[in-house]
MDTraj code that builds the backbone (N, CA, C; nanometers):
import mdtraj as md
import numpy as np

residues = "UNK UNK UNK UNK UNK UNK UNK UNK UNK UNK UNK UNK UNK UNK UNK UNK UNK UNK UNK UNK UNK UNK UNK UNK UNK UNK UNK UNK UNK UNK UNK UNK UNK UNK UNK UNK UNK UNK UNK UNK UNK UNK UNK UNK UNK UNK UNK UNK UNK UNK UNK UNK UNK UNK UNK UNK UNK UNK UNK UNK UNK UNK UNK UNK UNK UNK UNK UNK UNK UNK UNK UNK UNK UNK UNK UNK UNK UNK UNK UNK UNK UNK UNK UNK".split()
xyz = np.array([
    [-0.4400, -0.6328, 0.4177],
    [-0.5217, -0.5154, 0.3933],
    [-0.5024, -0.4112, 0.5029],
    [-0.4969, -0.4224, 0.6415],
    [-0.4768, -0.3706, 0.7303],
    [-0.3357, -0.2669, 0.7326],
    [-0.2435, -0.3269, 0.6540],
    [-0.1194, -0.2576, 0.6205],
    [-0.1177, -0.1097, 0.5519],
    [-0.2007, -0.1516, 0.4194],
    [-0.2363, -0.1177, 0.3374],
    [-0.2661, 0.0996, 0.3480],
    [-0.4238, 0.0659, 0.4437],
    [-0.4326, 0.1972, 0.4840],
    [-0.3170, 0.2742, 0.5424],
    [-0.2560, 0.2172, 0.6379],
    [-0.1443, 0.3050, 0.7174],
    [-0.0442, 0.3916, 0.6287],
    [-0.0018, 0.2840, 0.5693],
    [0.0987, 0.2998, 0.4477],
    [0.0706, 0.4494, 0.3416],
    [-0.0356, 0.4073, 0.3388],
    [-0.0548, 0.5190, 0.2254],
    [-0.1350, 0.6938, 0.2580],
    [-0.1844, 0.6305, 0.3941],
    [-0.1985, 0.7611, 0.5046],
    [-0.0791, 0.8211, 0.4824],
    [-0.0090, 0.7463, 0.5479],
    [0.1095, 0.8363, 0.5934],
    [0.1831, 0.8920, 0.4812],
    [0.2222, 0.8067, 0.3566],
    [0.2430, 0.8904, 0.2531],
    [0.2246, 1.0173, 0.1914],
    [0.0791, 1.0032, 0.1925],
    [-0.0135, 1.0756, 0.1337],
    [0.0098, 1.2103, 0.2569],
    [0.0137, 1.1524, 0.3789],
    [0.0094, 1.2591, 0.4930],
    [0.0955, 1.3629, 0.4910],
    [0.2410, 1.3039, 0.4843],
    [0.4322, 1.3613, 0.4413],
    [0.3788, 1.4546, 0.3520],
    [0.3264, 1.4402, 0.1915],
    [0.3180, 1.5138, 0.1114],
    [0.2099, 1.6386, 0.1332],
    [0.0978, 1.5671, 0.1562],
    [-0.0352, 1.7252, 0.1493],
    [-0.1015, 1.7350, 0.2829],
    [-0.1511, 1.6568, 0.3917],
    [-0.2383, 1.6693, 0.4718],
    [-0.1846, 1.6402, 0.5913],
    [-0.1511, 1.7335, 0.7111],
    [-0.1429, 1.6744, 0.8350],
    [-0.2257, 1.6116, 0.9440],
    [-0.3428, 1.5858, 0.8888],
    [-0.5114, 1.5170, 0.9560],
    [-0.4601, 1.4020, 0.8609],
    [-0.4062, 1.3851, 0.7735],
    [-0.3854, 1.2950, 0.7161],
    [-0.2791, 1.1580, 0.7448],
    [-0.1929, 1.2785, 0.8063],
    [-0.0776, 1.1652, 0.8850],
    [-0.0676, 1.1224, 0.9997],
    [-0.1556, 1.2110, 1.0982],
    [-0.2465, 1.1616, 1.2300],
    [-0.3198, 1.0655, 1.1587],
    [-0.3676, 0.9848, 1.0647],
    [-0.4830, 0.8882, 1.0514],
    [-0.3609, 0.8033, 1.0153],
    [-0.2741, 0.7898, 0.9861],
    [-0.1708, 0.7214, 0.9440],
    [-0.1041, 0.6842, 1.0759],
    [-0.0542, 0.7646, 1.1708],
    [0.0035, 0.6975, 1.2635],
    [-0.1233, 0.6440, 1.3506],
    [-0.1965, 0.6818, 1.3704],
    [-0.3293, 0.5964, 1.4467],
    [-0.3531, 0.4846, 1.3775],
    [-0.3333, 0.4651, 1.2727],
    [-0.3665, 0.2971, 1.1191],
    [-0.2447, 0.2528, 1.2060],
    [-0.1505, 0.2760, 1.1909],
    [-0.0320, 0.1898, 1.2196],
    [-0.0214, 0.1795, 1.3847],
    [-0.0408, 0.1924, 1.4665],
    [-0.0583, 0.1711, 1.5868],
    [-0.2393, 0.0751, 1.5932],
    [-0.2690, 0.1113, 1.5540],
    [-0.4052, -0.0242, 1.5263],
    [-0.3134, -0.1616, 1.4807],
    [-0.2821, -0.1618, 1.3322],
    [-0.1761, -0.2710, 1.3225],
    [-0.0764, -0.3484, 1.3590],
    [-0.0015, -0.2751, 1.4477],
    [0.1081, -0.3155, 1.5268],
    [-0.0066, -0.4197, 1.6719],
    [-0.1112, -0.3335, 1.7476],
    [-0.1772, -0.3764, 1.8047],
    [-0.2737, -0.5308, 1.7344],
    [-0.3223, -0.5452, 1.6676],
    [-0.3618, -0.6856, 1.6031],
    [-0.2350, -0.7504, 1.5806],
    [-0.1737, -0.7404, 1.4664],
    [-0.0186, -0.8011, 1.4779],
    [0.0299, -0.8736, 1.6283],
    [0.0257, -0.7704, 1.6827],
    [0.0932, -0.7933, 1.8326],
    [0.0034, -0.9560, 1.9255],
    [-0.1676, -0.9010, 1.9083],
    [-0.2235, -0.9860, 1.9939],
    [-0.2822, -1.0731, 1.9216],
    [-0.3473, -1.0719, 1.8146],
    [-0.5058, -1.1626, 1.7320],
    [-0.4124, -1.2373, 1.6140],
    [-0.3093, -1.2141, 1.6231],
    [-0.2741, -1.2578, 1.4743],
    [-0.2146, -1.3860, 1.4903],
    [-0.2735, -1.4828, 1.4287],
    [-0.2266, -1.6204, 1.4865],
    [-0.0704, -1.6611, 1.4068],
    [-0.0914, -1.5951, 1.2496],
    [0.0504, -1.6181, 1.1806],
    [0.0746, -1.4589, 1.1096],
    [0.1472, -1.3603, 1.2425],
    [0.1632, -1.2205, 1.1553],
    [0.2692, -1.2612, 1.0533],
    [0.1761, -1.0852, 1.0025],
    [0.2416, -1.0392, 0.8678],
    [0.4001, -1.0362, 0.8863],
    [0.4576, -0.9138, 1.0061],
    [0.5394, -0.9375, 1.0521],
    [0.5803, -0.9555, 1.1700],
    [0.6520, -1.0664, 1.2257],
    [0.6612, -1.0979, 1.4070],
    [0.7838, -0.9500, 1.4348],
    [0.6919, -0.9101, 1.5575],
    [0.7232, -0.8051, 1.6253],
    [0.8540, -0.8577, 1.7120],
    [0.9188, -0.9719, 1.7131],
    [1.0123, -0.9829, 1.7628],
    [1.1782, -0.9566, 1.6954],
    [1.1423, -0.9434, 1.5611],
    [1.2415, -0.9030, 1.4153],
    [1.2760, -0.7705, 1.4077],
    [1.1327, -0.6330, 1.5386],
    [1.2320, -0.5520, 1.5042],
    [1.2923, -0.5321, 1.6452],
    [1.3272, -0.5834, 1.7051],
    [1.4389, -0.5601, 1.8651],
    [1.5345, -0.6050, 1.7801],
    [1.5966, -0.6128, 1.6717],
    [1.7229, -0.5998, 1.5764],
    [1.7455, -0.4464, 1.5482],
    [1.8445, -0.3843, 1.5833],
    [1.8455, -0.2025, 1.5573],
    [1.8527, -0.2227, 1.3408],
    [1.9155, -0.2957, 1.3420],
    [1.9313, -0.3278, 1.1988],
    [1.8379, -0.3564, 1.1232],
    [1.7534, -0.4283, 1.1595],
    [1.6112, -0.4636, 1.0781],
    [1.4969, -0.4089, 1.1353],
    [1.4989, -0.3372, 1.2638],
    [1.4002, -0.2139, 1.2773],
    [1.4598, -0.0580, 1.1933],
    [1.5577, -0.0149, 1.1816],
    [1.6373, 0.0669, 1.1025],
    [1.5559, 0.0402, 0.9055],
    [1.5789, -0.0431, 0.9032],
    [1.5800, -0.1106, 0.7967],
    [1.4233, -0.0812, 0.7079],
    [1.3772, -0.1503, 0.8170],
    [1.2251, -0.0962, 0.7957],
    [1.1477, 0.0138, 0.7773],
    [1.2032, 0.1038, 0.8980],
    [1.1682, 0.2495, 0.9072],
    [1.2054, 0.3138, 0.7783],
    [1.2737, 0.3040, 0.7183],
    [1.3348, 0.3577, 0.5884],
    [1.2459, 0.2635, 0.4728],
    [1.2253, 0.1646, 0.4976],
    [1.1268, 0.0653, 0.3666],
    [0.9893, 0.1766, 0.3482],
    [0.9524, 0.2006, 0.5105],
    [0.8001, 0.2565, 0.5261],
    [0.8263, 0.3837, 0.4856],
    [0.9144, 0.4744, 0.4411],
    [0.9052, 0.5953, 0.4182],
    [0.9085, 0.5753, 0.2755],
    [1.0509, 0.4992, 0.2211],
    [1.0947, 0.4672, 0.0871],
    [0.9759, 0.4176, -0.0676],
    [0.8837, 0.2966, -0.0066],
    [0.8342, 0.2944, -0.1000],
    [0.7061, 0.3862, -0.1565],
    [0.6496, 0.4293, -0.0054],
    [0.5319, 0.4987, -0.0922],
    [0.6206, 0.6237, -0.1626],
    [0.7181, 0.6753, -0.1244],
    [0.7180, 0.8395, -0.2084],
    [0.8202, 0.7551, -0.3206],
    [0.7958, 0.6983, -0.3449],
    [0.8595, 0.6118, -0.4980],
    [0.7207, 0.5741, -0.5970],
    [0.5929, 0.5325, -0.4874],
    [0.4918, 0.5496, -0.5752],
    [0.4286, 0.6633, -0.6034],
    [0.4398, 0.8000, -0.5022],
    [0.3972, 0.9394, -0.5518],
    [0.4005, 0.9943, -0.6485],
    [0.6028, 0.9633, -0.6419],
    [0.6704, 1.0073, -0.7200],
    [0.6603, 0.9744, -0.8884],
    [0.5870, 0.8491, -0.8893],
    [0.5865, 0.7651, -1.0195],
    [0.4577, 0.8887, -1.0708],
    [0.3356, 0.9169, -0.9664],
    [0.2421, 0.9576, -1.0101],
    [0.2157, 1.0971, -1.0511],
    [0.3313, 1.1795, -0.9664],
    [0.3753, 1.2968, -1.0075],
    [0.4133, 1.3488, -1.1212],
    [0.5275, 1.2311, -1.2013],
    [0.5993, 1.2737, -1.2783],
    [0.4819, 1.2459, -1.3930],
    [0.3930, 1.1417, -1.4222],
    [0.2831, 1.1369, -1.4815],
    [0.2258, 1.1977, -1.5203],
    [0.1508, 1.2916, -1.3876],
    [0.0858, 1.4341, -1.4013],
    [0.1503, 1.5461, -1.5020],
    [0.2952, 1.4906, -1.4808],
    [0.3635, 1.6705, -1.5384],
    [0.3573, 1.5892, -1.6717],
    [0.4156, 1.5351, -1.7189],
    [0.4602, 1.4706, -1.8001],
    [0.2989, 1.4524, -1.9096],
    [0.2025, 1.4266, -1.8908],
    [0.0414, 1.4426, -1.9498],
    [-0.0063, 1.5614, -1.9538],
    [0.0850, 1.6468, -1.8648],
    [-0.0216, 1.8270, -1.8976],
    [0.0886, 1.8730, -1.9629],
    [0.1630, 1.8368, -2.0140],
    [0.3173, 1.8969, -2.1091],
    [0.2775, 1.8716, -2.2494],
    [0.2474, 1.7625, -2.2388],
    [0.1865, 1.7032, -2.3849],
    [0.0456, 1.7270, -2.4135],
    [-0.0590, 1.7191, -2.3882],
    [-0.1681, 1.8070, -2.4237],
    [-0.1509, 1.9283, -2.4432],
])
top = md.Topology()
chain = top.add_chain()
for i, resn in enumerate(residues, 1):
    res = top.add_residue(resn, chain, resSeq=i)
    for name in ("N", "CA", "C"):
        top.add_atom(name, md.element.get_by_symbol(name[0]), res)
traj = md.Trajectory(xyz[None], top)
């Protein structure tokens, strides 16, 4: 769940709100911080990204999927006020 918010801050942030993507990188620096110390079995071990390849990798996952779900919701929008 903790993932969750960051993720879609920041999405949401890229597209319309820049108070929006400040709450997004502050979510994800909270997460990385639990992850890092409280988490007895993280989501993901912070030692996977000192790989340039699978920190690379990632950075592009975290941009990639939310504007794939925007995008799904966008085309929706147009696509329902075309037809009415």
């Amino acid at each position: 769940m903790l993932i969750n918010v960051p993720l879609c801050a920041l999405a949401y942030g890229f597209a319309h709100d820049p108070a929006m993507l400040a709450i997004g990188v502050a979510a994800l620096g909270v997460f990385v911080v639990v992850e890092a110390k409280s988490a007895a079995v993280p989501l993901l071990p912070l030692r996977l990204l000192r790989s340039p390849a699978t920190s690379s990798s990632c950075s592009r996952e975290l941009v990639s999927i939310p504007t794939w779900y925007f995008l799904t919701l966008t085309m929706h929008n147009l696509v329902s006020t075309r037809l009415c």
